[in-house]
N, C-alpha and C positions, 0 to 999 in steps of 0.2 A: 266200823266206825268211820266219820268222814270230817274232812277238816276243810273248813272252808278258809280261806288264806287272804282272802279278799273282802274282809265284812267292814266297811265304811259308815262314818254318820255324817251328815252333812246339816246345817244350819241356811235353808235357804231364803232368799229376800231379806238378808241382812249381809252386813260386814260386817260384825261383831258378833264373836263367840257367846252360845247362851239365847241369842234372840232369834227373830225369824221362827222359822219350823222347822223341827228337825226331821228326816228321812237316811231308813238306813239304801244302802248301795250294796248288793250282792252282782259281782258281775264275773261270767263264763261259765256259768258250772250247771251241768245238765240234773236237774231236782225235777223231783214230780209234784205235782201243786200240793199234795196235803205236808211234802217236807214245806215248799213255800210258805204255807197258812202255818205251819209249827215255828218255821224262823219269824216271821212277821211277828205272830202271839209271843214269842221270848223277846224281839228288839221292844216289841213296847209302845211302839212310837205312833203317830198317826196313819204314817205308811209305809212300808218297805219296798222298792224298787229292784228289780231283776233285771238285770242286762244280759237276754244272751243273741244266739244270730240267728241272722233271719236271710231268707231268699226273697222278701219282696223290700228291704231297705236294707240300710245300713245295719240296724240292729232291732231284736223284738225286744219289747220292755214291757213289763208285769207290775201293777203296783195290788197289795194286797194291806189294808186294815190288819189290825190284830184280831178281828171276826171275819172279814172277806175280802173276796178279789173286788174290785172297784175299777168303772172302765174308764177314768178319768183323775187323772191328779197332777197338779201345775208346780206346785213345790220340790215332789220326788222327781218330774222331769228337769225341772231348773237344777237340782242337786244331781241329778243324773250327768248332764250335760258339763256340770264342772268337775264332776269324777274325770269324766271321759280326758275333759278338757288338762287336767291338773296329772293325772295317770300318764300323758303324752300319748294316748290312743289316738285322739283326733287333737286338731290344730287347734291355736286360736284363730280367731279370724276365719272361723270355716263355718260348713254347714252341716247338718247332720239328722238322718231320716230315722223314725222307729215306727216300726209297725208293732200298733197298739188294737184295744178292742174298743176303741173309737175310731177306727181308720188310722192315716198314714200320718206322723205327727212329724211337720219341720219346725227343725229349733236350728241356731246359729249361737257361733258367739262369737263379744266384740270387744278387746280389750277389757277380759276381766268380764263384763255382764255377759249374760244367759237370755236369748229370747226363745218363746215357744210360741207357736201358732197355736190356736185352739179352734175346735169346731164353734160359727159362730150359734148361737144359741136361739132355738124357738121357744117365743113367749107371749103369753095370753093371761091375760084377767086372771087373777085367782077369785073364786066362786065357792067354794068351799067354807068348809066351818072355823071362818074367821075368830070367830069368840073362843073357840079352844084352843087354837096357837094362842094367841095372847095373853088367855089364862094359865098356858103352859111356859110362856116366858116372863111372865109378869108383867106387862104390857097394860096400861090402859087404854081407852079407847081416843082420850084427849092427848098423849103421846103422838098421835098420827096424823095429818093432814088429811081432812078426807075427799082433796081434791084429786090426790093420787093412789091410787088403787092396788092392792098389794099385787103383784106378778112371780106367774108359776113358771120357768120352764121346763121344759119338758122331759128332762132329766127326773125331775120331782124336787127341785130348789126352790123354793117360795120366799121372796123378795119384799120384805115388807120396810118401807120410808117410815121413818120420825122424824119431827122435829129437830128434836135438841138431842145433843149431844151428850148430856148427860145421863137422858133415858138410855142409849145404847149403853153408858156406863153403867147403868145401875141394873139393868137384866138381871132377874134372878131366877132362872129355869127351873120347870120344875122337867128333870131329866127323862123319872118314870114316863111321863106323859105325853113327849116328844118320844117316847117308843113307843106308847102304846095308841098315841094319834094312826098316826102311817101304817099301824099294822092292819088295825080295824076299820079304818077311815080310807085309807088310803090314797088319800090327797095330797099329800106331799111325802115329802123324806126328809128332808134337811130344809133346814131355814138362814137366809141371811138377813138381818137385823142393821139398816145404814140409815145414817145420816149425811149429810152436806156439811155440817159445822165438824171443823176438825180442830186435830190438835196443832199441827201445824203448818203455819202462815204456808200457800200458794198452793197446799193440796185439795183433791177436790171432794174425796167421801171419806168417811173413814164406817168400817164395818166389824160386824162379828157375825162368827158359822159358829153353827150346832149341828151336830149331826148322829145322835147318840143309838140313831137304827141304826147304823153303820158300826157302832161301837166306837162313834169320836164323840166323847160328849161337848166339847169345845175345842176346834180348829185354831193354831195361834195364827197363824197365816194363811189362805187357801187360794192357789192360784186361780182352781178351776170357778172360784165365786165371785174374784178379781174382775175376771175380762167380762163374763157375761153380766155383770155390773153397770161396767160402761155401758149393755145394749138396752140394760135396763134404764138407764137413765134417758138415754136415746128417747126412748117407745114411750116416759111418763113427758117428755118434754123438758125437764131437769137439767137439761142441755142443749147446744144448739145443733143440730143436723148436720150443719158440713165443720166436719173437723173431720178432715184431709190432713195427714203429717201433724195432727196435735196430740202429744203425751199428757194422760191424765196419769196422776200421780195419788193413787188411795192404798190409806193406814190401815193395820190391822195386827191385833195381839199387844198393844201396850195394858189393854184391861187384865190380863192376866201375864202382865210384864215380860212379853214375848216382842217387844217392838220389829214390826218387821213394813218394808215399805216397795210396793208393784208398782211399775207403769205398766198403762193398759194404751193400745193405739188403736184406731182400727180405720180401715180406709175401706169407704163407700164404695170408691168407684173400683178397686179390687176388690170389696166384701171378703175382707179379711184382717183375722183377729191377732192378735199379741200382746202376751204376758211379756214383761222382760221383769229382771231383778241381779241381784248379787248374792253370793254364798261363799263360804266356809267351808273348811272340815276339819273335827273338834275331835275327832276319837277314828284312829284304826288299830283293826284287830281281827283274831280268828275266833270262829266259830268251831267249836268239835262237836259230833252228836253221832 
């Protein structure tokens, strides 16, 4: 039997208990992936995050769905980061490396926020069978601008703009079919669903993820859909091209009452990405199994 001594949940891209996204934090303990995929399946939650060490950074970090390992998650690294941070492992005001299976991921933190780099993202036209995502989200075809083009990257994220804001409110997925699009189809895997009209005054998109081939049928928060947001707006025109040292500030999770709130930055002349956000943590506890 094993006890795990260290099992944390964290609320991240919020100050407030309850909102954001939660991710649990297992960190030190040498598990073999199918213990990981059994913890991940009992915590429940969008993702579980694994902290242990590493010889090419400061530490290797695992995030794993309650169906699979995932090479990419911006929420369980931002709750990772103020585990580390609130545990007294690392400083505030520091830096800090994980080798991940997206490469080598820096994150920092600054008084209380959490920034992560992310890979910036490749993105091209989606071409695909447009009419079955948006029969599959409930989507009409007058919901969309059709001067801007939905966009896939390369991930398999498919980015599709509306109008108004209340269309992203009123989504009504049909779940079966966003699993069964991507298996058959395989043109995408996850979708993000944004607008420009937000909820509120000086932010700039507000969005929602689906992701239910993954076993997330709806994301309340999702870093990793955050940043390459911004690139997508970049590539439709949606924004202006030099924003050097400018935070955009985009909503996500108030439709299923998760209010959680990302800046995204990204600088041209580095070509480089960052999530940043705030977190919580709402529940510590052990594990036996």
């Amino acid at each position: 039997m094993k006890k795990l001594e260290n099992v944390f949940q964290v609320d991240a891209f919020t100050k407030e208990p309850f909102n954001g996204n939660s991710a649990a934090i297992v960190f030190g303990y040498d598990l073999s992936d199918e213990e990981m995929k059994q913890i991940a399946k009992e915590m429940n939650l969008s993702e579980t995050a694994f902290i242990t060490s590493s010889d090419k950074a400061d530490f290797k970090l695992r995030w794993f769905t309650p169906a699979v390992e995932v090479e990419l998650c911006g929420h369980a690294t931002i709750a990772s980061v103020h585990y580390l941070t609130e545990r007294q492992i690392i400083k505030n005001n520091s830096s800090v490396t994980f080798e991940t299976l997206s490469g080598l991921i820096n994150c920092r933190t600054e008084d209380g926020k959490y920034f992560m780099q992310i890979p910036v993202p490749k993105l091209e036209e989606f071409k695909g069978n447009l009419k079955g995502v948006l029969d599959a989200l409930g989507l009409k075809d007058d919901d969309l601008d059709s001067a801007y083009s939905p966009v896939i990257q390369s991930s398999g994220n498919l980015f599709i703009y509306v109008k108004k804001l209340d269309a992203v409110g009123n989504l009504k997925p049909n779940f079966n079919e966003l699993v069964r699009l991507p298996k058959e189809e395989k043109e995408f895997t996850e979708v993000t669903v944004f607008s420009l009209e937000t909820i509120e005054k000086g932010n700039h998109a507000h969005l929602r993820f689906f992701a239910p081939y993954y076993g997330i049928n709806e994301d309340p928060v999702t870093g990793s859909a955050n940043g390459p947001l911004l690139m997508v707006l970049r590539k439709l025109g949606l924004i202006e091209q030099d924003n050097e040292n400018k935070i955009f500030n985009f909503e996500q999770g108030d439709f299923v009452n998760r209010k959680g709130r990302i800046n995204v930055t990204y600088s041209p002349v580095k070509d480089e990405l960052f999530i940043s956000g705030n977190a919580v943590t709402v529940l510590r506890g052990e594990l036996i199994f």
